[in-house]
LOFI-424941 format. One record per residue: residue in three letters; x, y, z of N, C-alpha, C in turn. Coordinates in steps of 0.02 Angstrom, whole numbers, always signed. Each point is the difference from the previous one (the first is absolute). Layout:
R ALA X Y Z X Y Z X Y Z
...
***
This chain:
R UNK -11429 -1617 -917 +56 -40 +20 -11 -23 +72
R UNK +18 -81 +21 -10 -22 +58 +44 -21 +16
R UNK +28 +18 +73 +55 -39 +15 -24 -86 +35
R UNK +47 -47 -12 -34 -54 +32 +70 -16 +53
R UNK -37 -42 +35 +50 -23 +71 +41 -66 -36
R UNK +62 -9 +41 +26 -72 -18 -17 -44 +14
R UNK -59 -16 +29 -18 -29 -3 -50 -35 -69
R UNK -38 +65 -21 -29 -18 -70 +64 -25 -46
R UNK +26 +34 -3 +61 -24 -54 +27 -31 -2
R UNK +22 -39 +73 +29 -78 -6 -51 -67 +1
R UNK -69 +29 +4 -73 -43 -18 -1 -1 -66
R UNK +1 +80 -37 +5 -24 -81 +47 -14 -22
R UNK +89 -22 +21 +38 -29 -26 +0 -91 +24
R UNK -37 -25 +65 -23 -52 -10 -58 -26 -15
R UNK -19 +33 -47 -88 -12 -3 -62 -25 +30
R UNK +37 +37 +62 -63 -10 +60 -47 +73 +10
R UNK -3 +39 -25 -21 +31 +12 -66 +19 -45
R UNK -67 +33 +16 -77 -2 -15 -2 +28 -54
R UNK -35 -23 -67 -17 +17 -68 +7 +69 -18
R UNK -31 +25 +63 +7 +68 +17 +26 +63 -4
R UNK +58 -30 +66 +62 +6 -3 +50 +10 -63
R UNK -8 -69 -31 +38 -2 -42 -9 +38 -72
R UNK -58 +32 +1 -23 +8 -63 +14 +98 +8
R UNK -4 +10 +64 +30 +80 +38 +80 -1 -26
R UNK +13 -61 +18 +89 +24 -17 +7 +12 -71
R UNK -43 -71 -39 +45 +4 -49 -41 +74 -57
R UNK -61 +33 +21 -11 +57 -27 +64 +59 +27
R UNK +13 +3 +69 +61 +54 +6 +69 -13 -22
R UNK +8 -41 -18 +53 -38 -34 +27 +67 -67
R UNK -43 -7 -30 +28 +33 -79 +16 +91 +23
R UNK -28 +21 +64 +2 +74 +5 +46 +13 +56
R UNK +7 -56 +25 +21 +17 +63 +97 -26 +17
R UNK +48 +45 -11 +57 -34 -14 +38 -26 +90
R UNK -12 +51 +30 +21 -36 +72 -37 -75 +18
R UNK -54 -11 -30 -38 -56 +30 +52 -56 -70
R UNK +7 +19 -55 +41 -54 -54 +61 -26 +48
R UNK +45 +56 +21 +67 -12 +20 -14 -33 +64
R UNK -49 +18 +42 +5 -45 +67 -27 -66 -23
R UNK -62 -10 -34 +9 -70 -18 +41 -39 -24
R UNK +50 +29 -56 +70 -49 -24 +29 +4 +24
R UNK +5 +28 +56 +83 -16 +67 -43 -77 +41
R UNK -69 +36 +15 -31 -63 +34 +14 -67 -33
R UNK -22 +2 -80 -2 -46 -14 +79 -32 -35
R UNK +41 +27 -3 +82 -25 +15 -1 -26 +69
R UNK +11 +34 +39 +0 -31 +78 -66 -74 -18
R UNK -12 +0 -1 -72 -66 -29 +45 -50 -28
R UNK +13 +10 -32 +45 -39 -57 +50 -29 +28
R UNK +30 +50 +18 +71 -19 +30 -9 -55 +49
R UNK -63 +28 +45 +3 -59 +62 -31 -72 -1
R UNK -35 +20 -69 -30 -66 -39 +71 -79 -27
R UNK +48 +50 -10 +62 -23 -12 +25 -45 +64
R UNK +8 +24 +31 +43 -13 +59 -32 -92 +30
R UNK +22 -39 +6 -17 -65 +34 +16 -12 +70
R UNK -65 -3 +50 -20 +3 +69 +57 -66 +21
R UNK +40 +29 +50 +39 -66 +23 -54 -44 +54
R UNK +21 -50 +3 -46 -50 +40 +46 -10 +58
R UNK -7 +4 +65 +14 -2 +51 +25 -69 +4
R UNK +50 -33 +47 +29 -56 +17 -48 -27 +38
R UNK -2 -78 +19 -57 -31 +28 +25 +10 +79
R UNK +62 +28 -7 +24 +9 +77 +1 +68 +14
R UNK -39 +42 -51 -14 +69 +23 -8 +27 +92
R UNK -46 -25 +16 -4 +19 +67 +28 -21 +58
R UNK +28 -52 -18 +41 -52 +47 +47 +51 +5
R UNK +30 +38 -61 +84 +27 +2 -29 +58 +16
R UNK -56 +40 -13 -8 +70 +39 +8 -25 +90
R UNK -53 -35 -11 -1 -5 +91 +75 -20 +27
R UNK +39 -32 -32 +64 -7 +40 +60 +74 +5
R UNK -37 +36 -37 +46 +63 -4 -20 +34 +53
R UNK -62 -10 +15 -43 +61 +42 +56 +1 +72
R UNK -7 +35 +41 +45 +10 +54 -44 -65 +44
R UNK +14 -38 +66 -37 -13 +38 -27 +30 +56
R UNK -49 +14 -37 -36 +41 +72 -38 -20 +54
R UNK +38 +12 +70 -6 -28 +53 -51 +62 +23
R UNK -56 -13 +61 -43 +32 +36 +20 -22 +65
R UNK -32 +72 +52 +38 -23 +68 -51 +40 +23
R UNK -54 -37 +25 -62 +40 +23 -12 -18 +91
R UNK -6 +44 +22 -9 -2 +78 -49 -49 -1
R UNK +13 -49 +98 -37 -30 -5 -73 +19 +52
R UNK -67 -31 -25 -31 +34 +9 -45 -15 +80
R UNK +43 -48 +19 -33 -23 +64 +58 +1 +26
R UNK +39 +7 +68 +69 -19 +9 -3 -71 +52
R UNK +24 -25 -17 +17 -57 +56 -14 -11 +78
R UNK +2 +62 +33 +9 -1 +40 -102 +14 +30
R UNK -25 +44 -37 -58 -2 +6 -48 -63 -26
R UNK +31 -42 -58 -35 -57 -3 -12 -47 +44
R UNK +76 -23 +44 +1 -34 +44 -42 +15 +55
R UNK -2 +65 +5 -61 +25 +73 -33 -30 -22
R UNK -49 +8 -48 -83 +6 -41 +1 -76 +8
R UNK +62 -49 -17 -8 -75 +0 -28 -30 +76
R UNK +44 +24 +31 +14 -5 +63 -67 +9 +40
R UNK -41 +68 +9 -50 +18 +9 -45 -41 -27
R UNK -20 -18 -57 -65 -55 -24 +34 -53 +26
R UNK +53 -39 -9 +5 -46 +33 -21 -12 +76
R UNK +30 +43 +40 -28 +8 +63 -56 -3 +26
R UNK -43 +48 -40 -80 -11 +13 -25 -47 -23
R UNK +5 -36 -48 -21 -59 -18 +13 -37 +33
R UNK +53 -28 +22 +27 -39 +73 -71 +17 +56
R UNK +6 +58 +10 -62 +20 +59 -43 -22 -10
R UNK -32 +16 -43 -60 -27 -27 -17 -64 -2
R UNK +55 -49 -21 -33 -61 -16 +25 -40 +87
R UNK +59 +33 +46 -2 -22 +64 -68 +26 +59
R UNK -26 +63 -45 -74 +22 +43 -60 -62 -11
R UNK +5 -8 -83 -52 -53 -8 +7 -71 +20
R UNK +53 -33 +10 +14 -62 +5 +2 +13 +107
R UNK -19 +46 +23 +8 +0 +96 -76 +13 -14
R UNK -40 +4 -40 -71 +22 +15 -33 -73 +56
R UNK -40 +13 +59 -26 -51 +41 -40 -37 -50
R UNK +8 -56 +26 -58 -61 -68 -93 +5 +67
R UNK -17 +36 -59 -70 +8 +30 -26 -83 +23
R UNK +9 -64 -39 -48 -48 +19 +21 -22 +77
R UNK +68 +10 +21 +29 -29 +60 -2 +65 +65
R UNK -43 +66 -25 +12 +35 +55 -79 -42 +24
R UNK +0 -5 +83 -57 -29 +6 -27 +64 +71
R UNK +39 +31 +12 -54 +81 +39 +12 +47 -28
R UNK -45 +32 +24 -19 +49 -42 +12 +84 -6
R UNK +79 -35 +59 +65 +75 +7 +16 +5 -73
R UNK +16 -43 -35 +40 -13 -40 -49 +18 -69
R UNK -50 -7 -8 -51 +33 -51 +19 +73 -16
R UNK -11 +44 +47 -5 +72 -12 +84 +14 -44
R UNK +36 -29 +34 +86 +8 -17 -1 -41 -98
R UNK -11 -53 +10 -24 -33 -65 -46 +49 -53
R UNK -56 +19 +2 -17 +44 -31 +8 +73 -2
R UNK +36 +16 +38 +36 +76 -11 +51 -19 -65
R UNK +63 -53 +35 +33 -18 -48 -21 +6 -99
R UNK -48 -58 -7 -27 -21 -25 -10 +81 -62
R UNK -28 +65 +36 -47 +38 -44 +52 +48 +8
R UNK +47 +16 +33 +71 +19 -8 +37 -4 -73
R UNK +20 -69 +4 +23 -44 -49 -34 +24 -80
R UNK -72 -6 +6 -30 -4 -54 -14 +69 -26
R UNK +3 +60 +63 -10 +63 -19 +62 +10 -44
R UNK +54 -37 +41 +63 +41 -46 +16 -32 -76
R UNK -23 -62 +2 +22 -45 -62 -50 +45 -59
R UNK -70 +13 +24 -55 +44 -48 +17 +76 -6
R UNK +42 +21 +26 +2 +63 +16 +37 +53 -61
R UNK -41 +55 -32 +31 +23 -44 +90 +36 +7
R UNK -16 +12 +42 +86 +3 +26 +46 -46 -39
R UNK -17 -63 +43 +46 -75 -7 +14 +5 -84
R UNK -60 +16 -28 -6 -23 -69 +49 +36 -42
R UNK -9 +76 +31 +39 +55 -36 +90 -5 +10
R UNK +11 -22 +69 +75 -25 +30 +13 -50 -40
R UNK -34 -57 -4 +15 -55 -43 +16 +24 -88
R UNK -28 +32 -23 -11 +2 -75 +77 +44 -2
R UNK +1 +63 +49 +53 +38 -2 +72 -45 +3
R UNK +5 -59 +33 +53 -42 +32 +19 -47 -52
R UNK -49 -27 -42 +7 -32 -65 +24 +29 -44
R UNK -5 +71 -21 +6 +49 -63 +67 +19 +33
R UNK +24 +14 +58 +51 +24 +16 +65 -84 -45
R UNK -29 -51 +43 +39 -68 -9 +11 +5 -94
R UNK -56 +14 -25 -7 -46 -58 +46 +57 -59
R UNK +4 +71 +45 +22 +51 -51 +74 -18 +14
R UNK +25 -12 +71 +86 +0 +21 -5 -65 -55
R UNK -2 -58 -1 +19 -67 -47 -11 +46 -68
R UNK -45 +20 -20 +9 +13 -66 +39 +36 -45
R UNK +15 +52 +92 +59 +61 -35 +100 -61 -15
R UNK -11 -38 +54 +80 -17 +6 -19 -39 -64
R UNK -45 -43 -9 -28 -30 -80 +26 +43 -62
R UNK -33 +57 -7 +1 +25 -72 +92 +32 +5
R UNK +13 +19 +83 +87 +19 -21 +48 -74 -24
R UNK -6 -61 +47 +35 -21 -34 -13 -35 -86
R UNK -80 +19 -21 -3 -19 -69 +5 +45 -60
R UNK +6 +82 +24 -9 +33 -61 +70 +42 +25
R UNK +45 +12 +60 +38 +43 +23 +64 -41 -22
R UNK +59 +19 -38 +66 -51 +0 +39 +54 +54
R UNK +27 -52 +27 +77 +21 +22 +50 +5 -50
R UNK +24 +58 +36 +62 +36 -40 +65 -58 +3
R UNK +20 -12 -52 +45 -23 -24 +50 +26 -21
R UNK +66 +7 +32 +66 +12 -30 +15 -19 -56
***
C-alpha cells in the first residue's frame, strides 16, 4: 500500500498526471479503501467546481477598485534644504564670475611692448592653465555638476511622482 500526495490525486483526477502515476493509483485503488474515499470527495469537490460559472469582471474593474483605494499621500523629507542650495548656487556662481573677470583682465601679450610685462604675462598665463588642467579643478567641477544636476532632479522627481495631500 502507497500513500500518494494531493498532489498525485488531483493530477489523476485531471489527467495530468504520468502513465505511471496513473497506473500506481489505479492498481491501489481496488485494496486500498482510504485512498477510494479520498479520491471521491476529491472528485465531488471536481465536479462541483466544474459546475460553478467564472464571473467575468466589469470592463471598469480596476477603474472602481482604484477609486475605493484610500488616497495615499507621501510626505518625504526634503533632501537638499533650501537654504544650502542657495549657498552651493551662490558659490559657483561667484567663482565663475571670478574666473571669467580673471580671464577677460589678462594683459594682451601683442600690445605689451617691454619686457616688465612678459614675466607677469607668462606667470599669468601657466597659472591660468595649471589650474584650468589641474586634477583638482576637474574633481571640484564634476563634484559641482553632480551636486547641481542631483538638487534639479530631486525637486523634479518630488514634484512628478510626490502628490500633495489633499483635503
Amino acid at each position: 500500500m502507497k500513500n500518494f500526495t494531493e498532489e498525485q490525486l488531483w493530477n489523476f483526477i485531471d489527467g495530468s498526471c504520468t502513465e505511471e502515476e496513473r497506473q500506481q493509483i489505479e492498481q491501489a485503488l481496488p485494496e486500498n479503501e482510504a485512498l477510494r474515499l479520498a479520491l471521491a470527495e476529491r472528485m465531488a469537490l471536481h465536479q462541483a467546481l466544474q459546475k460553478i460559472e467564472a464571473e467575468e469582471p466589469s470592463m471598469r474593474f480596476a477603474t472602481n477598485i482604484m477609486e475605493r483605494l484610500p488616497n495615499i499621500r507621501f510626505a518625504l523629507p526634503q533632501l537638499v534644504s533650501p537654504k544650502l542650495r542657495r549657498g552651493f548656487l551662490l558659490a559657483m556662481t561667484s567663482l565663475s564670475a571670478a574666473i571669467v573677470v580673471m580671464v577677460l583682465n589678462l594683459p594682451d601679450t601683442s600690445s605689451a611692448s617691454g619686457t616688465e610685462s612678459m614675466p607677469y604675462v607668462n606667470r599669468w598665463v601657466e597659472w591660468t592653465t595649471s589650474l584650468v588642467n589641474s586634477p583638482i579643478t576637474l574633481i571640484i567641477g564634476c563634484m559641482g555638476l553632480s551636486f547641481l544636476l542631483l538638487t534639479f532632479l530631486d525637486g523634479y522627481l518630488k514634484k512628478r511622482f510626490v502628490l500633495k495631500k489633499t483635503a
